[in-house]
Structure formats: structure tokens, C-alpha cells
N, C-alpha and C positions, 0 to 999 in steps of 0.2 A: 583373615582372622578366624576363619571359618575350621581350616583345617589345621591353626595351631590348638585352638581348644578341643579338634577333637584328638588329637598330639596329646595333648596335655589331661584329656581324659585317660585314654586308656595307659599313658605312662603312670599315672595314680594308682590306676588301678593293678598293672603290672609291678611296682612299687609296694603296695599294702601286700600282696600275694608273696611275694617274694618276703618283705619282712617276717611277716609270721611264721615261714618257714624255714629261714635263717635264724631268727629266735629259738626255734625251736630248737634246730640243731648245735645250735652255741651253747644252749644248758643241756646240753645232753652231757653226761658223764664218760660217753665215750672221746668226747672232743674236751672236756677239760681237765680230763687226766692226765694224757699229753701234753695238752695246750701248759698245763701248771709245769708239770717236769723239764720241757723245753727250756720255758722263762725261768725256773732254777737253776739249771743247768749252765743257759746264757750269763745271769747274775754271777754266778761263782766265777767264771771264768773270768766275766769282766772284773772281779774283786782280784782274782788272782793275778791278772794283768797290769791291776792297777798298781797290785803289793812289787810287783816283780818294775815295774817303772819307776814307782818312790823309791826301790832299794837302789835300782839304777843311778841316779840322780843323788841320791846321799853319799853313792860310791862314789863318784863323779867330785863330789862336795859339792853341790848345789842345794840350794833349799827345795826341798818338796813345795807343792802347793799347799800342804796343811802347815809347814813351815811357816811359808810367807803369811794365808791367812792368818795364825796368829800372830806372828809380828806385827800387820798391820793392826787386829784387834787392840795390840800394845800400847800402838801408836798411837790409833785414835782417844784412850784412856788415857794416855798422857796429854794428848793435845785438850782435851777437853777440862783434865785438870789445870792446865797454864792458865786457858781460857777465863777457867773461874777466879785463879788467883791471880791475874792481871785485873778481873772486873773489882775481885774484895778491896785490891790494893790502889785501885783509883779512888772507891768509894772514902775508904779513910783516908789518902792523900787530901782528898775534898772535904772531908771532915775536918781535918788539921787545919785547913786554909780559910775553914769556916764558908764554903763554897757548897756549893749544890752536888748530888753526886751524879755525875753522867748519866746519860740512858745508857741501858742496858741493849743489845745486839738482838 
């Protein structure tokens, strides 16, 4: 055990030395002016890639992905409307029959 803590000392401390001057050099201006332009660069292209895949796939006639999400968004707005209109329509059947009205889900 002897010679994992002293392991484990001086990785700490090679560790904090190293941070601080990796900090340091991560807000430098010289490394985030780049570093920004890259990731805009990367961003565009993956937009543009993405536009150039959904045209593909519309040309094709397929639904895009932002197709299908909304469909399903549809979906579930109508499933959730049935839902409630199956619960109102027990309630008053119950009410007609002078019955209790079911629990609710």
C-alpha cells in the first residue's frame, strides 16, 4: 500500500500542475478563436448535410424525421383526445344508469 499512495501522491500532484496549465491555455484567445471557427464550420456542414439527406429522402418520398416526429406529435394529441372522450363518455353512461362513474386510469 505503501507504494500506491506514494503513486497516488505524486499523480495529484502531476494532475493539479497539469490542470492549471491546461486552464490556462484553453482561455487563451489564441486557442478559442480557432477552436470557435472549427465548431462553426463542423455545425454548418453537418446542417448542410443534414438539409441535403431530408431533400434526399423527400425526393425518394419518404417522410423525413421531422415528418414522422410530427405525425407522431398528431398522433399522440389525438390519442390522448379519444382517451378523454372515452373517460367523459363512461362517466355519463354511469350517470344515465344512475351508477358510479368508473375510476379514472
Amino acid at each position: 500500500m505503501i507504494g500506491w499512495e506514494s503513486w497516488k501522491k505524486g499523480f495529484d500532484a502531476w494532475e493539479d500542475a497539469t490542470a492549471k496549465h491546461l486552464e490556462a491555455w484553453l482561455r487563451s484567445p489564441l486557442v478559442l478563436g480557432p477552436g470557435g471557427a472549427a465548431l462553426t464550420a463542423a455545425m454548418r456542414a453537418k446542417r448542410a448535410a443534414d438539409g441535403a439527406l431530408d431533400a434526399w429522402w423527400s425526393a425518394v418520398g419518404l417522410p423525413t424525421r421531422r415528418d414522422q416526429e410530427r405525425a407522431m406529435h398528431a398522433l399522440n394529441q389525438l390519442q390522448s383526445r379519444l382517451i378523454d372522450l372515452e373517460e367523459t363518455l363512461a362517466e355519463m353512461r354511469a350517470q344515465q344508469q344512475g351508477l358510479q362513474p368508473p375510476t379514472k386510469r
